[in-house]
C-alpha positions in Angstrom: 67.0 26.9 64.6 64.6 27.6 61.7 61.7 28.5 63.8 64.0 31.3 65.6 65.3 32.9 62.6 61.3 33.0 61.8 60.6 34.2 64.9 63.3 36.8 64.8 62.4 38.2 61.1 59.0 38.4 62.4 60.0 40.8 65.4 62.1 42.9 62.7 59.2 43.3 60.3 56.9 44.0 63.1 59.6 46.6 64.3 60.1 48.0 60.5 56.2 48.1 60.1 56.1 50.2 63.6 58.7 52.9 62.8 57.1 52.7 59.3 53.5 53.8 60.4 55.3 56.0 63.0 57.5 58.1 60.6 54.0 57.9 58.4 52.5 59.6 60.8 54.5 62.0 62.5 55.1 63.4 58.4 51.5 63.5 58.5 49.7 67.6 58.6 49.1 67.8 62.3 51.3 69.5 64.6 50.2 70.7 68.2 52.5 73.3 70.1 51.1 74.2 73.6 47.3 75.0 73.5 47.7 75.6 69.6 46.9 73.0 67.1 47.3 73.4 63.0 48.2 71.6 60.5 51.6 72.3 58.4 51.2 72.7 54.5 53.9 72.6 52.0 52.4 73.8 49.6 49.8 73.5 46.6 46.6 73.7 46.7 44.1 73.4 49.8 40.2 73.2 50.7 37.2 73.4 48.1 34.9 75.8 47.3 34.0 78.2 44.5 36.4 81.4 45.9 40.1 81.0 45.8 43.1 82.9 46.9 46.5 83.0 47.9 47.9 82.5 50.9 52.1 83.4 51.8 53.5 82.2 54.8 56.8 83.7 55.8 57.6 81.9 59.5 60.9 83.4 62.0 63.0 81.8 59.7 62.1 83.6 56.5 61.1 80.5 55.0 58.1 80.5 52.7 55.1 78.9 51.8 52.7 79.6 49.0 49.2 78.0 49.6 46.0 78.4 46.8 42.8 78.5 49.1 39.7 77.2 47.9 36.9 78.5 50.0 33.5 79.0 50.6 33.9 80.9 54.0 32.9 84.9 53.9 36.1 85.7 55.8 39.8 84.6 55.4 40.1 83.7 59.5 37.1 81.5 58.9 38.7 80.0 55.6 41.7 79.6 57.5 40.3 78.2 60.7 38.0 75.3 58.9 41.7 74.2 57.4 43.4 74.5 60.5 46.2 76.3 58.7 45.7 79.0 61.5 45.0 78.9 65.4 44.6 81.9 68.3 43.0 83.1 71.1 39.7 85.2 70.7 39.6 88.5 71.9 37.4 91.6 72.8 39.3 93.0 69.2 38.8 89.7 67.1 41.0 86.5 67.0 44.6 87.1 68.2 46.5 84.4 65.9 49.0 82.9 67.6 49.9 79.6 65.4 50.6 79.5 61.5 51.1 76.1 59.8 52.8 75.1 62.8 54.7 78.0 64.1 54.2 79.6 67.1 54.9 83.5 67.6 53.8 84.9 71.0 54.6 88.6 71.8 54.1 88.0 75.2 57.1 85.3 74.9 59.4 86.6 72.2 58.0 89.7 71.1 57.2 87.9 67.6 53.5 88.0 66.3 52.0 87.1 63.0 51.3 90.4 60.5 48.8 90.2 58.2 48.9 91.9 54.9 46.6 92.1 52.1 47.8 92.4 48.4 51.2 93.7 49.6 49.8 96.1 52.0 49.8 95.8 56.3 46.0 95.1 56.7 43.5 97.5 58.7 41.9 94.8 59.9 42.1 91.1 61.0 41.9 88.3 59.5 38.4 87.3 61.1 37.2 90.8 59.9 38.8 90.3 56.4 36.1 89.1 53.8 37.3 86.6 51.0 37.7 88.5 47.6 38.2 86.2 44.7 41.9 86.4 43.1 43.8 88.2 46.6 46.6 87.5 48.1 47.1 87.6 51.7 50.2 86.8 53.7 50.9 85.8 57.6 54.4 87.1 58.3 56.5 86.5 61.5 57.3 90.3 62.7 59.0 91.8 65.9 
């Protein structure tokens, strides 16, 4: 009788420890949606490197994260790409972003895409086009 009750609170540990490690791991930063793979950030501080800015998030619910960059990339898509916080397709007009901290918006599925302002203003130009400056803030914004 002893040796089964041992055995038995051996299998429940051994279950315990696997849905343990499991729930470890699925709270972990990755998150993969279709082709589109990024991690998902919280918030705080992210990366190293002598530049820094901030990054908003604002996904299709209107919930909000506010991310300090530390880079040493030239451009905020590169920045963003080496920290996996973003994810697209390339294009002949630059990198179509598709995937932010784990949210998808696809016009071609639900006529949602991801804006990109700089300082409070709709940005000219793309975020692979947009060189780090020291002290901005730039958001990612779910739009339709």
């Amino acid at each position: 009788m002893k040796n089964m009750t041992k055995k038995t609170l051996a299998l429940v540990l051994a279950l315990v420890l696997c849905a343990a490690i499991t729930v470890i791991a699925g709270c972990g930063v990755k998150k993969s949606e279709g082709p589109y793979s990024t991690r998902i950030y919280k918030s705080g501080t992210i990366g190293s490197g002598s530049t820094e800015f901030t990054l908003q998030i604002v996904d299709k619910d209107s919930k909000e994260v506010d991310l300090k960059v530390k880079t040493d990339e030239a451009t905020v898509g590169a920045a963003l790409l080496k920290l996996e916080v973003i994810a697209g397709d390339e294009s002949d007009y630059g990198l179509y972003v598709k995937c932010v901290n784990g949210t998808v918006a696809d016009y071609d599925v639900d006529q949602t895409y991801w804006a990109f302002y700089i300082n409070g203003e709709y940005a000219m130009t793309g975020v692979d086009a947009t060189d780090v400056e020291n002290g901005a803030t730039y958001a990612l914004k779910v739009e339709k």
